[in-house]
C-alpha positions in Angstrom: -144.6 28.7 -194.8 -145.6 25.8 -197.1 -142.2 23.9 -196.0 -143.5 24.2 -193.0 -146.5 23.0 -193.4 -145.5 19.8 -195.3 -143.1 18.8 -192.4 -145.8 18.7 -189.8 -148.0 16.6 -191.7 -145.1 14.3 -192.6 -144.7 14.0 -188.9 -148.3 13.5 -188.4 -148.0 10.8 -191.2 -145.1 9.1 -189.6 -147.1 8.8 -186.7 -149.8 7.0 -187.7 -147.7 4.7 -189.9 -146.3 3.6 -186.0 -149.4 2.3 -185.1 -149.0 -1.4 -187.9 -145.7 -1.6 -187.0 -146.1 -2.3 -183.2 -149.6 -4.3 -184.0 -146.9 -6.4 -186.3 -144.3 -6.8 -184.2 -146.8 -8.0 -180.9 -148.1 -10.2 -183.7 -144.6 -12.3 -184.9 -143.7 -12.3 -181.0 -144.8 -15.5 -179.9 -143.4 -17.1 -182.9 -139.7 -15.6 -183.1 -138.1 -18.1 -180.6 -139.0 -20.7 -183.7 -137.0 -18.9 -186.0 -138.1 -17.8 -189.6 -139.9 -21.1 -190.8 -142.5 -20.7 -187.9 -142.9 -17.4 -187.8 -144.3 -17.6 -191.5 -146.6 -20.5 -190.5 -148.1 -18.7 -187.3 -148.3 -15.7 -189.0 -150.8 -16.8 -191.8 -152.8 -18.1 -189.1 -152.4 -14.7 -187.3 -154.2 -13.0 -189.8 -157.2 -14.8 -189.8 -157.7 -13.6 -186.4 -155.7 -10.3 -186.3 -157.0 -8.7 -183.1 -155.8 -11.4 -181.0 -152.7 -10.2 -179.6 -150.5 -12.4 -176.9 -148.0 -10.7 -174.5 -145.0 -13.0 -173.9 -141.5 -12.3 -172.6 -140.5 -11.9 -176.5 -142.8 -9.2 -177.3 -140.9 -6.2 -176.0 -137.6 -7.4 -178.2 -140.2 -7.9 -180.8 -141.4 -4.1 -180.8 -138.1 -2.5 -180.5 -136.5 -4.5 -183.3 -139.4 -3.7 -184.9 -139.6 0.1 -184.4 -136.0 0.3 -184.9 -136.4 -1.4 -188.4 -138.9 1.6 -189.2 -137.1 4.1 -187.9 -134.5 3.0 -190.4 -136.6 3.5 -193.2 -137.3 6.7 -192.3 -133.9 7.6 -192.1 -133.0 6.4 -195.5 -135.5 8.0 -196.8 -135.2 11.5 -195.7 -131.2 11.5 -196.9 -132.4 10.5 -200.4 -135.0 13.3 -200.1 -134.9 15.8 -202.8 -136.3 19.4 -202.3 -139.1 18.7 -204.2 -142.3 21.6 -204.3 -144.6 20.1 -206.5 -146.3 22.6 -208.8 -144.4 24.9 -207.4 -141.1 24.5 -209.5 -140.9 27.9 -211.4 -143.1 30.5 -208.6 -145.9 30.0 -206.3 -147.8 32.9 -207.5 -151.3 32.6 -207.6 -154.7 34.8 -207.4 -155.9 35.8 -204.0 -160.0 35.2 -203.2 -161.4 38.8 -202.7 -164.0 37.2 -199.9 -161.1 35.3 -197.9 -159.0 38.5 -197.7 -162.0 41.0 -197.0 -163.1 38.1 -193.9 -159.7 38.4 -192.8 -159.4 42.2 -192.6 -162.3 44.3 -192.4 -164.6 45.3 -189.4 -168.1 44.2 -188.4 -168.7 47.4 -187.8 -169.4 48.5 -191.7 -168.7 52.2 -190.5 -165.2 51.5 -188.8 -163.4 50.3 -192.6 -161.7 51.6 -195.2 -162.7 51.1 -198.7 -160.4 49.4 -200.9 -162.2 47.6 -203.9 -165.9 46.4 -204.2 -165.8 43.2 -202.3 -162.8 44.4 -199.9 -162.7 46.4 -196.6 -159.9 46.7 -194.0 -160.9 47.5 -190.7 -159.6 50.7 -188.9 -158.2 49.3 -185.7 -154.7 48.3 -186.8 -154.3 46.3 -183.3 -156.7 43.6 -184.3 -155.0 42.4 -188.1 -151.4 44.0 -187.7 -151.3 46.0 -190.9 -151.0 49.7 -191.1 -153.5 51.9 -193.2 -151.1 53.6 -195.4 -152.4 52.7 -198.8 -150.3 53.6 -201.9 -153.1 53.8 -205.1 -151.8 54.7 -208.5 -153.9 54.8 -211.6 -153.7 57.3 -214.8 -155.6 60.1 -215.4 -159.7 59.1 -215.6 -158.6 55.3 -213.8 -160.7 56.6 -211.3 -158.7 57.6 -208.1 -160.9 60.1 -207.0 -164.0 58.2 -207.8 -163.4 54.5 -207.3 -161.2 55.7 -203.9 -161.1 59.2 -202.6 -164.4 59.9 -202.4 -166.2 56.4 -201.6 -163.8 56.8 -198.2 -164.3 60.3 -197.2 -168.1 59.3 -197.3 -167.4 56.7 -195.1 -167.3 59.8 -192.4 -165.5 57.8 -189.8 -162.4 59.7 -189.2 -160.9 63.0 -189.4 -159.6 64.3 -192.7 -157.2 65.9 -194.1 -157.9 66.2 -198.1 -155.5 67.1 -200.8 -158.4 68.4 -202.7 -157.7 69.8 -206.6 -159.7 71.8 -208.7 -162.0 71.3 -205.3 -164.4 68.1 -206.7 -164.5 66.1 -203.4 -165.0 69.2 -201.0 -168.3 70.1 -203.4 -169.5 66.9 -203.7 -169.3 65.3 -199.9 -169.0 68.6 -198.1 -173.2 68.5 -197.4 -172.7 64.8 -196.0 -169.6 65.3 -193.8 -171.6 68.6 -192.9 -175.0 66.7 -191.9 -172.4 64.0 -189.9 -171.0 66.7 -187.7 -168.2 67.4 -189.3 -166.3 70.6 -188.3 -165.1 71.8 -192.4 -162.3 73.9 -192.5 -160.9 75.3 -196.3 -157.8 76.2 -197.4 -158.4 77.1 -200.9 -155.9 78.4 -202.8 -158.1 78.8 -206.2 -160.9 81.1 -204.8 -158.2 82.7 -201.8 -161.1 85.4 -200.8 -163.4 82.1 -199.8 -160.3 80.5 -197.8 -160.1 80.1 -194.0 -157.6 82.0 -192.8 -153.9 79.6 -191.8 -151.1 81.5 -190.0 -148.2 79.5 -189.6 -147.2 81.6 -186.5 -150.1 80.1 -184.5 -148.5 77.0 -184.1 -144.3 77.8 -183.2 -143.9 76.9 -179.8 -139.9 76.8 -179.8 -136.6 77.1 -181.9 -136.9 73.8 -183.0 -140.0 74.4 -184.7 -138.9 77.7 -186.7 -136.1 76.0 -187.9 -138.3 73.2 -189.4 -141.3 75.7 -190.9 -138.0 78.0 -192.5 -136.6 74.7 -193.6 -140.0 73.6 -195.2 -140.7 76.9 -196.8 -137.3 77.4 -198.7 -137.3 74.0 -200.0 -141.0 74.7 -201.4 -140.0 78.5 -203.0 -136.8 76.4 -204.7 -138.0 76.3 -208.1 -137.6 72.2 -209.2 -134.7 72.4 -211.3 -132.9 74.9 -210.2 -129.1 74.9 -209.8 -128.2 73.9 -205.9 -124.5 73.4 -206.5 -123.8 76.1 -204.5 -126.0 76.4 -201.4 -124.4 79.6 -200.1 -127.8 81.9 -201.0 -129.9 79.6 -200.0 -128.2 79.2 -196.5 -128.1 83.1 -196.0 -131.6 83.4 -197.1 -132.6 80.8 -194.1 -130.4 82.3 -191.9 -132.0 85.9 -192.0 -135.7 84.5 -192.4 -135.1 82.6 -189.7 -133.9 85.8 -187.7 -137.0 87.8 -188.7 -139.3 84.9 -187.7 -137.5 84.1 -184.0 -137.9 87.9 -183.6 -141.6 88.0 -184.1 -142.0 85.1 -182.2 -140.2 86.1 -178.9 -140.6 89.8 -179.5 -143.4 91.1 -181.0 -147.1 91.6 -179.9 -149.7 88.4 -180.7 -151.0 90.5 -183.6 -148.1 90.8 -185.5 -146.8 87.6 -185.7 -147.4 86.9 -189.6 -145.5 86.8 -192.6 -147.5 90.2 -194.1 -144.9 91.4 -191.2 -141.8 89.4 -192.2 -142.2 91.5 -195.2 -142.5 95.0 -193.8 -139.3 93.9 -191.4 -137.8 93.0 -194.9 -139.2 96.3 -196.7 -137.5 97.7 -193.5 -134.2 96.6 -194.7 -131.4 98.6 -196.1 -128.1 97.8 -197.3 -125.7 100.5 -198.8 -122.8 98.9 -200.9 -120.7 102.4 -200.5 -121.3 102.9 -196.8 -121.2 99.6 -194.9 -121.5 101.6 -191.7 -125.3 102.7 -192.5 -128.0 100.9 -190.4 -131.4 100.3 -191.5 -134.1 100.7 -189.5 -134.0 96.3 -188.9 -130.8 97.0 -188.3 -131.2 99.3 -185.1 -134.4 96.8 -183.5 -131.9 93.9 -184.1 -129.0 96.0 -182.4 -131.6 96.9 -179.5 -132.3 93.5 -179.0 -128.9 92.5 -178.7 -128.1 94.9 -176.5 -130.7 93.5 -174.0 -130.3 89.7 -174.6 -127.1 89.0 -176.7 -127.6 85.3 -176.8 -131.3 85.7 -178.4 -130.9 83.0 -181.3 -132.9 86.1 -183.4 -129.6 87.7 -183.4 -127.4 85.4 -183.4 -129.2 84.4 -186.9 -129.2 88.1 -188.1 -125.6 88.7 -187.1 -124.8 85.1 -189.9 -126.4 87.9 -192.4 -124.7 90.4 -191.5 -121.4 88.9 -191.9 -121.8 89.4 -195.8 -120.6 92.3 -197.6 -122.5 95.2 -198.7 -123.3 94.0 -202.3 -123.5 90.2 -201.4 -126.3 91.4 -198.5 -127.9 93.1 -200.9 -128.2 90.2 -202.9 -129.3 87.9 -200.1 -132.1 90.8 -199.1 -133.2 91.1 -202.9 -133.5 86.8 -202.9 -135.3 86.4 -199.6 -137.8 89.2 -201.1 -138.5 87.7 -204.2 -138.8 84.1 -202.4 -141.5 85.6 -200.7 -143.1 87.7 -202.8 -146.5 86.0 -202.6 -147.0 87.0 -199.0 -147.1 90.8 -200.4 -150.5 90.0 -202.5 -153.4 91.0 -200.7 -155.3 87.7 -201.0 -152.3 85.7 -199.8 -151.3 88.3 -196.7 -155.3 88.7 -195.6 -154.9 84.7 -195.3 -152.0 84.6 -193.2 -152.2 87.1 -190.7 -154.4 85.1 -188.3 -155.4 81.5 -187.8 -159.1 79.8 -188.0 -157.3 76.2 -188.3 -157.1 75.0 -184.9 -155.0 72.1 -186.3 -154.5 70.4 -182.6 -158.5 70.1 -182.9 -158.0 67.4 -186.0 -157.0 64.9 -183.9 -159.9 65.4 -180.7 -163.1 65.8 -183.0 -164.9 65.1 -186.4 -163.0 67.7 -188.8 -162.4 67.8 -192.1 -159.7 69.9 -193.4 -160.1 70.6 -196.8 -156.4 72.0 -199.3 -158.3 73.1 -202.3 -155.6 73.6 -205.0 -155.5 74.6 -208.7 -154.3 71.4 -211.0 -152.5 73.8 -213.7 -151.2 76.6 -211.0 -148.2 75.4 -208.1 -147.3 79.1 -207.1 -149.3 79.1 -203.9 -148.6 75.3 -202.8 -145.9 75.9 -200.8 -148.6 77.4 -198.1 -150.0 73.6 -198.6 -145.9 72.4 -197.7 -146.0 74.1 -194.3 -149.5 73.3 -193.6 -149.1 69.8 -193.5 -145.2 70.3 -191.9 -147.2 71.7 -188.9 -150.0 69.2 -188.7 -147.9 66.4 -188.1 -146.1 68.3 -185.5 -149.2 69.1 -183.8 -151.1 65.6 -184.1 -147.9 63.9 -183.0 -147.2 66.4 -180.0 -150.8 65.4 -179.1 -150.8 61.6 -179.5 -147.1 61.8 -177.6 -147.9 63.9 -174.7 -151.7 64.6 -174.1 -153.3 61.0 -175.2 -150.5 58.7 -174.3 -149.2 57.7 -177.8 -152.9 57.3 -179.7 -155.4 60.1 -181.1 -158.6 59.8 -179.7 -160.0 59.7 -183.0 -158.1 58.5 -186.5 -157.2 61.2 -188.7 -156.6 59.9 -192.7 -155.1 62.0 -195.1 -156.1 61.7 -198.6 -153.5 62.9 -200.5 -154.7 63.3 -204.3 -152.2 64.6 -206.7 -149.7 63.5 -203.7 -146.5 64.7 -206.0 -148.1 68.5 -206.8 -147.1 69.3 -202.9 -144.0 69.1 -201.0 -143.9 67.1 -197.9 -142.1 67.0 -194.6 -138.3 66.1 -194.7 -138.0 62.7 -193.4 -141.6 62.1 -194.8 -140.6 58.1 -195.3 -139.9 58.4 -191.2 -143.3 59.6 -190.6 -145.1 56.8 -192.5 -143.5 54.3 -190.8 -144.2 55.5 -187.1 -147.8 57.1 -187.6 -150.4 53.7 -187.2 -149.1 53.6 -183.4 -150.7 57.1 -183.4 -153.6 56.8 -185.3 -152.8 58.9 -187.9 -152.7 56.8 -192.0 -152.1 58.1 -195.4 -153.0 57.6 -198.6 -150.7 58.4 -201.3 -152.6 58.9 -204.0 -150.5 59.4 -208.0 -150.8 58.7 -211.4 -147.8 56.6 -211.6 -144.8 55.9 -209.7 -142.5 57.7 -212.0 -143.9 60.8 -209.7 -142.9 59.2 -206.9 -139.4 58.3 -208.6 -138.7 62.2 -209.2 -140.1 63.3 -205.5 -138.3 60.4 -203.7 -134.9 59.1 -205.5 -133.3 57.4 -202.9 -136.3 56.7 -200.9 -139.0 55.9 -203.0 -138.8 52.1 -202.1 -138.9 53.0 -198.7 -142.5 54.9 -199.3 -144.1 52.2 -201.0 -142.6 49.8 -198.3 -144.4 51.5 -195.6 -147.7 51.4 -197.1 -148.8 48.2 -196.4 -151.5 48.6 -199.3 -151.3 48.7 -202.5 -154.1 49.8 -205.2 -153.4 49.4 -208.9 -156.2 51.3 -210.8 -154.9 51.1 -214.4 -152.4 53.2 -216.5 -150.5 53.9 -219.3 -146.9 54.2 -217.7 -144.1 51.7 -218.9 -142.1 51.0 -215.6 -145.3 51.3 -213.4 -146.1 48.1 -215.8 -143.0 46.6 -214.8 -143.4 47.1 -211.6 -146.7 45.9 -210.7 -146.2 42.9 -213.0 -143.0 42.0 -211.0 -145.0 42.6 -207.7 -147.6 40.2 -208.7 -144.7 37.3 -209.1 -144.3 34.3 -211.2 -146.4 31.0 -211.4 -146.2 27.4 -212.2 -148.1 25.7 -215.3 -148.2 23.3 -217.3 -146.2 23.5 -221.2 -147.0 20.9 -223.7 -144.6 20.9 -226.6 -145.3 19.3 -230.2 -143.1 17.8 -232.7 -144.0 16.5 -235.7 -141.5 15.5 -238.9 -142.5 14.8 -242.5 -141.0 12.1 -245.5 -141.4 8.2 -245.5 -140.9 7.7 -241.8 -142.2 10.9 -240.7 -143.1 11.1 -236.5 -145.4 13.4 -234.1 -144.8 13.5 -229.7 -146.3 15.5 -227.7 -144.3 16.5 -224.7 -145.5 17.3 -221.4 -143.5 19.5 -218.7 -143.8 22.3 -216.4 -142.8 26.1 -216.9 -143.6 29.4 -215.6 -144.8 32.5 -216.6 -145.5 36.1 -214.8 -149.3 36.1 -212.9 -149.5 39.5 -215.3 -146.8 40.2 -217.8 -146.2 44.2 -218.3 -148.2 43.9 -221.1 -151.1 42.3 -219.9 -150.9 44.6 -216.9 -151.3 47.9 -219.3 -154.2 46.1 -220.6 -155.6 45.7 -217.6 -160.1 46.4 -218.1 -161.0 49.6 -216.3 -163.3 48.3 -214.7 -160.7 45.6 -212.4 -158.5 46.9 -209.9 -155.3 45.0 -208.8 -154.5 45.2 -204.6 -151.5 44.1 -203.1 -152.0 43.9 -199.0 -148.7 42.8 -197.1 -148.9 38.9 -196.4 -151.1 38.1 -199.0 -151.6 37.0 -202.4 -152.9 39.7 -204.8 -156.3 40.1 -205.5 -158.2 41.3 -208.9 -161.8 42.8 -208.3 -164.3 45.6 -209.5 -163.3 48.9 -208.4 -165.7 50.2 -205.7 -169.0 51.3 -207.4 -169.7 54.9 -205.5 -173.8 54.2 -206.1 -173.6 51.4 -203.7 -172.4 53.8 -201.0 -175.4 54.0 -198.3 -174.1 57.7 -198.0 -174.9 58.5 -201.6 -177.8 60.7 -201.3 -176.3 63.0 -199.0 -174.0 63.9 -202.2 -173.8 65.2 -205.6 -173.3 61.9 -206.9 -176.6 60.8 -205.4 -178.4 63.9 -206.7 -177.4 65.8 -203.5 -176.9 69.7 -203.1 -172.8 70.6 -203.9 -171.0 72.1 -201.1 -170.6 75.8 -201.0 -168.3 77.2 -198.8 -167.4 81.0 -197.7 -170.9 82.1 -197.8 -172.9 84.4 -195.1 -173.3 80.9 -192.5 -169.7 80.8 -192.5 -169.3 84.9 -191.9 -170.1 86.5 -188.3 -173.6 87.3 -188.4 -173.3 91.2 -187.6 -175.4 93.6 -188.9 -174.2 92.3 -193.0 -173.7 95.2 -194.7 -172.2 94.9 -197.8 -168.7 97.2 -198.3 -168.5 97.1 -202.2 -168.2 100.6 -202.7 -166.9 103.6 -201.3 -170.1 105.0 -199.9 -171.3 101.6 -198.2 -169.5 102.9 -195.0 -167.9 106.1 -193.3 -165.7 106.8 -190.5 -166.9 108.6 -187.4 -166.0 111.9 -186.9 -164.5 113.1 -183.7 -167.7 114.9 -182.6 -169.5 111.5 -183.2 -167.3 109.2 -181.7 -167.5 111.8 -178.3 -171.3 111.4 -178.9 -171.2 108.1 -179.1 -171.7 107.1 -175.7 -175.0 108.9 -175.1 -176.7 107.4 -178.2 -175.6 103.8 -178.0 -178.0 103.1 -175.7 -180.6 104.6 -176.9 -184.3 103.2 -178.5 -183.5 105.3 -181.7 -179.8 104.9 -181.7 -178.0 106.6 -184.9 -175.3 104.8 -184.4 -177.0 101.3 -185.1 -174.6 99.7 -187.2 -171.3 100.7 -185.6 -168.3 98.7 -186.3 -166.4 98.6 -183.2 -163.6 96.3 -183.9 -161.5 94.4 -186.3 -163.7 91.6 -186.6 -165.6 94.0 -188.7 -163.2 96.1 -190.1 -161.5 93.4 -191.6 -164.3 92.6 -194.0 -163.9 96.3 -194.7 -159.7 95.7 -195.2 -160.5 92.6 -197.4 -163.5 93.4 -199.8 -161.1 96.0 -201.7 -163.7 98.6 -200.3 -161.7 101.5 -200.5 -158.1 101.9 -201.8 -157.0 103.8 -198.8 -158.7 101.3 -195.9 -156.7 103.2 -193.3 -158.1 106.8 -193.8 -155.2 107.6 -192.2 -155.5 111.6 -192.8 -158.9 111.6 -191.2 -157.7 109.8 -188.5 -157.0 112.1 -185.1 -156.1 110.5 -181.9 -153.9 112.1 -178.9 -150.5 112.7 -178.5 -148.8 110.5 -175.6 -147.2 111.3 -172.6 -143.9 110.8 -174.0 -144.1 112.5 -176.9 -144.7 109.0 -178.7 -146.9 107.5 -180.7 -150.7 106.7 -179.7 -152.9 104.0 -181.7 -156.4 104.6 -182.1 -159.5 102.5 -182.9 -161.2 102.6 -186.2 -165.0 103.1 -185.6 -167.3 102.7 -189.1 -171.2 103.6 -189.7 -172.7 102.0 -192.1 -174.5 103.9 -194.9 -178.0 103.4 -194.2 -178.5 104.3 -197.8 -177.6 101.1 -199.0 -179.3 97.6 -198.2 -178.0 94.8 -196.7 -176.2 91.6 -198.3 -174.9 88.8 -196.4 -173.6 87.6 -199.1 -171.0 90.4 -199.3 -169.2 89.1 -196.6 -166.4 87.2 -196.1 -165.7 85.0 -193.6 -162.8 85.3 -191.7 -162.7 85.0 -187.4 -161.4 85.8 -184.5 -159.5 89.0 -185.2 -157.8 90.6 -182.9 -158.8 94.1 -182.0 -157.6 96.9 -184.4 -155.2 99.5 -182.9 -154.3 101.6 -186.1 -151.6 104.0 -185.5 -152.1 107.6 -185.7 -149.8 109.5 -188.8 -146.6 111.4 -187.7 -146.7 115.2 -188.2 -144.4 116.1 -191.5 -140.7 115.6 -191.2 -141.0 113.3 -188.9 -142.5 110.0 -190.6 -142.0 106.6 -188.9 -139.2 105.1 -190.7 -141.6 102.0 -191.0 -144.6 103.0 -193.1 -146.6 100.2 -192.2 -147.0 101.6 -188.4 -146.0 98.3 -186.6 -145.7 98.9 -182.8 -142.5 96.9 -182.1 -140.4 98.9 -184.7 -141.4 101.9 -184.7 -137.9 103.7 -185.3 -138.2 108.0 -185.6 -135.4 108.9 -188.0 -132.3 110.0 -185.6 -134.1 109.3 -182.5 -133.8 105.2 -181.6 
C-alpha cells in the first residue's frame, strides 16, 4: 500500500516539474536559430522579464526537444532507482491510534456496537466496515475476560445471546437488566439441574440428516479425551444402534415419547444371549415388526449393522452404548430432557437470551451443552437460509467463556467463516491458545483466521507470548553504536545506523500492565488501550456490579401459577379414588367444590414426578382403569387432591412447561407383566403374544 502510495505522488511530482520545462523551452525559442552564443545573451535578458513569452515557428521544436530532454532524465533515473523504504528497512510495525480505529469502525448508534476496549467500539452491521464480528479474546485466569468483555457486551442488550455461562456469574449479575430490556431468559443450568429449563434434543430432528449429526455430536462428547481410538469398531457399532433407537422414536413413536429417558428403556429393553443367538428381546421383536411393514426404514437398516455382531461382541456394544449414556438414567438429567421449553428457532426472531450455566470443576454433564449448540446452528441457519432470505432478523452473539470446556460442531472452523452473512458472530473466549492448540490441531490457525478480532488481555502462557509478539511484527529504529580505545593514541566514534526490533518482544508481552489490553482488528495496526471499565457502562445500575438485585432464576414467576402447593412430603397430595373421580363431575362446578385443587394433567403432575414427592410417583397398585376391547391395555389419567392440611408454597415449585398430557398405563394382572416395565405405548410386547 505505501509503494503505492509513493508512486502516485512521484507522478504527481513529475507533473508539476513539466510545467518550468515548457516555460524554458518557449523562453530559449526565439533565440535558438542564433545558435548557443545568443541563446545565452537573450536568455539573461529573458529573465529580467520572465513572463514575456513569444510564439515563433521555433517554439514547438523548442518544447519537444525540451520535454524529450526531461523525459530522459526521468528515465535514467528510475533505472538507477534502488528499492529504497525509508525508515522502513527492518519492519513497518508501528502502534495503531485507539480514536482513528474506533472512528473508523464503530456505530453512531452507541447501542448498535460491540465493546472491545475502553476507547474502541465496532459497529454491528458488518455491511458498512467489511469485517466480521467474530472476536478471539484470550487472557489468564483474573485478566479479566468476563469483566473487562463478557459482561460489558451482554449489557449492551442489543442482540440475542447465547452465553457459555460458568459457575453462572454473568446470568446473576445482568439477568435483572436483560430482564427489564425485554429479554426472553431461558437456562440451561447444569449445576443446579432442578432450576434448569427443560432442552430435549428430539424437538428439533426434522430428517435423517439431522440424527446422524446429533448421534455424531453426542458420541464424540461421551469419548473420554484421551482415550484409545485406534480402533473405531465400538465406537461405530455404538452409533450405529443409537442411531437406530433414535430414527425409531423419531418416525415411530408417539410425540411424548420421543426423549432419551426412552432411548434408555428401548436399551433396558435389550437382550442379548451369548448361548442362544436365536433369542429375541423384546427391541428385537418392535425392530422385526417394523421391518416387516417398511423394510427400507433407515431405523432398521441401522439396527440390522448391530445385529450383525456376535452374541458376546453385541453384548459388549449394548453394555458400551449403556454406560455412554448413563447420565440420561439420573432423574435430574432425564426430567430435563423429556420435553423442550427452548424454542431455539425463536433466538434468532426476538430478544432472548439463552443462558448454559456450567460447573468450572465438573465436565460430566457438558456434552448436553455439545448437542445444544450442534442444534442451534442448524436451526438459526435453516432460518436465515430459508425463512429470512440469508440474514436473521435480529443478530444473535454467542459468548463463549471457557470456549475449550465444551465440544463444538464438526466443521466448527466452516461455521465461523460463513455465519456474518447470517447474522450470527462469536466470541471465543480462552485462557490461552494452547487450549485452542489441544481442541483444534490442524485447524486452529484456521479459527483464529476467521475471527477478524483479536483481544489480548494478559497471561502467563509461553507460546501465547510468542505468538502475540510475532503478531504485533517488527519495527524500524534508530541504533547508535560506541567505540572507545585506551593507551597513547587512544580514540572514541559514535556510530549511527538503523535496526529493528519486535513492537513487543515475548517478554515484554508477559509483562504486559493489567490494566492495557492489546487488539488486533484485520487491516490495521495494533492498538494498546485500557480495558473497558464496566462502571462506565450506562447499564450499570440495572446490575450487580452497579448495586443491582442478582438474577434468580427457577423461582414461583417462572413456574405455572396453579393453585402452588408444595409436594415435599408424602401427605402434601393423594390420588382420587374411584368413587371420587365418578363424583367428580357433580362437584367441580360447584360454589363449595371439594375438589378445589384437583390436578388434572401432567402439567401438574410433573411437579409432583420431579420434587422426589413420593418414591413410587406412579401409585401404580391404586391405579384401576378398564380393560379394552381387545383384551389390551388401557392408559388412564392420574387425578391428585391436594392436602388441604398443608399451606401453600410457591416456592416449592419447579418450573418446567408445556407438558403433554399424562396417560399412565394401567398394571398387567400377575403372570402376564409387560415385558417393558416402563409402560411405553409403542412397545408394549406381552411375553409370547407379539
Amino acid at each position: 500500500m505505501k509503494r503505492a502510495e509513493t508512486a502516485r505522488s512521484n507522478l504527481i511530482l513529475w507533473a508539476v516539474f513539466l510545467i518550468p520545462v515548457v516555460w524554458a523551452a518557449l523562453l530559449v525559442a526565439p533565440s535558438l536559430s542564433g545558435g548557443l552564443p545568443e541563446i545565452l545573451e537573450n536568455l539573461t535578458a529573458a529573465m529580467n522579464d520572465p513572463f514575456h513569452i513569444q510564439w515563433v515557428d521555433h517554439s514547438p521544436k523548442c518544447v519537444l526537444l525540451f520535454v524529450a530532454a526531461y523525459g530522459m532524465g526521468i528515465g535514467i533515473y528510475l533505472s538507477t532507482k534502488r528499492n529504497y523504504r525509508p525508515r522502513e528497512e527492518h519492519g513497518s510495525a508501528r502502534w495503531g491510534g485507539a480514536a482513528a480505529v474506533d472512528k473508523k469502525y464503530r456505530d453512531k448508534n452507541p447501542q448498535k456496537n460491540k465493546i472491545l476496549t475502553q476507547n474502541v467500539r465496532i459497529g454491528l452491521d458488518g455491511r458498512k466496515h467489511r469485517r466480521n464480528l467474530n472476536v478471539l479474546v484470550v487472557g489468564g485466569s483474573g485478566s479479566g475476560k468476563t469483566r473487562f468483555y463478557a459482561k460489558p457486551n451482554v449489557m449492551q442488550a442489543n442482540t440475542s445471546f447465547v452465553i457459555l455461562d460458568p459457575k453462572g456469574e454473568i446470568l446473576r449479575d445482568t439477568g435483572n437488566l436483560l430482564k427489564a430490556r425485554g429479554y426472553d431468559i431461558k437456562v440451561l443450568d447444569l449445576i443446579n439441574i432442578h432450576l434448569s429449563h427443560c432442552y430435549n434434543p428430539f424437538t428439533y430432528l426434522q430428517d435423517d440428516k439431522d440424527v446422524l449429526k446429533l448421534v455424531t455430536n453426542l458420541i464424540r462428547n461421551t469419548t473420554p479425551k484421551g482415550s484409545n481410538t485406534n480402533d473405531p469398531f465400538w465406537e461405530r457399532s455404538e452409533t450405529a444402534l443409537l442411531e437406530a433407537l433414535i430414527l425409531y422414536l423419531l418416525y415411530e413413536a408417539p410425540e411424548d415419547e420421543r426423549n432419551f429417558p426412552m432411548v434408555m428403556e428401548m436399551i433396558a429393553a435389550a437382550e442379548v444371549r451369548e448361548e442362544d443367538e436365536t433369542y429375541q428381546s423384546p427391541l428385537d421383536e418392535l425392530f422385526e415388526r417394523l421391518a416387516m411393514r417398511e423394510p427400507e426404514h433407515l431405523a432398521v437398516k441401522q439396527y440390522n449393522i448391530f445385529k450383525l455382531a456376535a452374541g458376546k461382541t453385541a453384548k459388549s456394544i449394548l453394555i458400551s452404548l449403556g454406560v455412554r449414556l448413563e447420565k440420561f438414567n439420573l432423574s435430574t438429567i432425564a426430567g430435563i430432557t423429556t420435553v423442550d421449553e427452548m424454542a431455539l428457532p425463536a433466538i434468532g426472531e426476538k430478544k432472548t437470551a439463552l443462558f448454559a450455566v456450567i460447573p468450572d470443576n465438573d465436565s460430566s454433564f457438558n456434552f448436553i451443552v455439545g448437542m445444544l449448540y450442534t442444534q442451534l446452528f442448524q436451526q438459526l441457519y435453516y432460518l436465515a437460509d430459508h425463512v429470512y432470505g440469508g440474514r436473521l432478523p435480529l443478530h444473535v452473539h454467542f459468548v463463549m467463556d471457557e470456549f475449550s470446556n465444551v465440544a463444538l460442531p464438526d466443521e466448527f472452523d466452516k461455521l465461523l467463516s460463513t455465519m456474518r452473512s447470517r447474522e450470527v458472530s462469536v466470541s471465543i473466549i480462552l485462557q490461552n491458545l494452547a487450549q485452542l492448540k489441544a481442541l483444534f490441531k490442524d485447524t486452529w490457525e484456521s479459527i483464529v483466521g476467521n475471527c477478524d478480532e483479536f483481544l489480548y488481555l494478559g497471561g502467563n502462557e509461553q507460546s501465547t507470548h510468542k505468538y502475540v509478539s510475532e503478531l504485533l511484527g517488527k519495527e524500524t529504529i534508530d541504533l547508535n553504536t560506541y567505540g572507545q580505545s585506551r593507551g597513547a593514541h587512544g580514540s572514541y566514534s559514535t556510530n549511527f545506523q538503523l535496526s529493528g526490533r519486535e513492537l513487543l518482544t515475548p517478554d515484554e508481552v508477559r509483562m504486559l500492565d493489567n490494566r492495557y489490553a492489546l487488539l488486533f482488528i484485520r487491516g490495521e495496526h495494533a492498538v494498546m488501550d485500557d480495558k473497558y471499565d464496566i462502571l462506565k457502562h450506562p447499564n450499570l445500575k440495572l446490575t450487580v456490579d452497579g448495586g443491582g438485585q442478582p438474577y434468580r432464576h427457577g423461582t414461583t414467576e417462572h413456574a405455572l401459577d396453579w393453585k402452588a402447593v408444595a409436594l415435599k412430603e408424602d401427605g402434601d397430595y393423594e390420588l382420587l379414588s374411584e368413587e371420587e373421580l365418578e363424583s367428580y363431575p357433580h362437584h367441580k362446578n360447584r360454589r363449595n367444590d371439594p375438589y378445589e385443587n384437583v390436578w388434572k394433567n401432567q402439567k401438574g403432575f410433573c411437579r409432583l414426578l420431579r420434587t422426589g414427592a413420593d418414591a413410587d410417583p406412579f401409585r401404580r397398585s391404586r391405579i384401576r382403569g378398564k380393560r379394552s376391547a381387545s383384551g389390551g391395555q388401557q392408559p388412564v389419567r392420574i387425578y391428585l387432591r391436594a392436602n388441604p392440611r398443608h399451606r401453600a408454597d410457591p416456592a416449592g415449585l419447579r418450573h418446567c412447561a408445556n407438558r403433554p398430557v399424562a396417560e399412565i398405563p394401567r398394571p398387567e394382572p400377575a403372570g402376564q407383566r409387560l415385558s417393558d416395565p416402563g409402560g411405553r405405548r409403542h412397545h408394549h410386547l406381552c411375553q409370547g403374544n407379539p
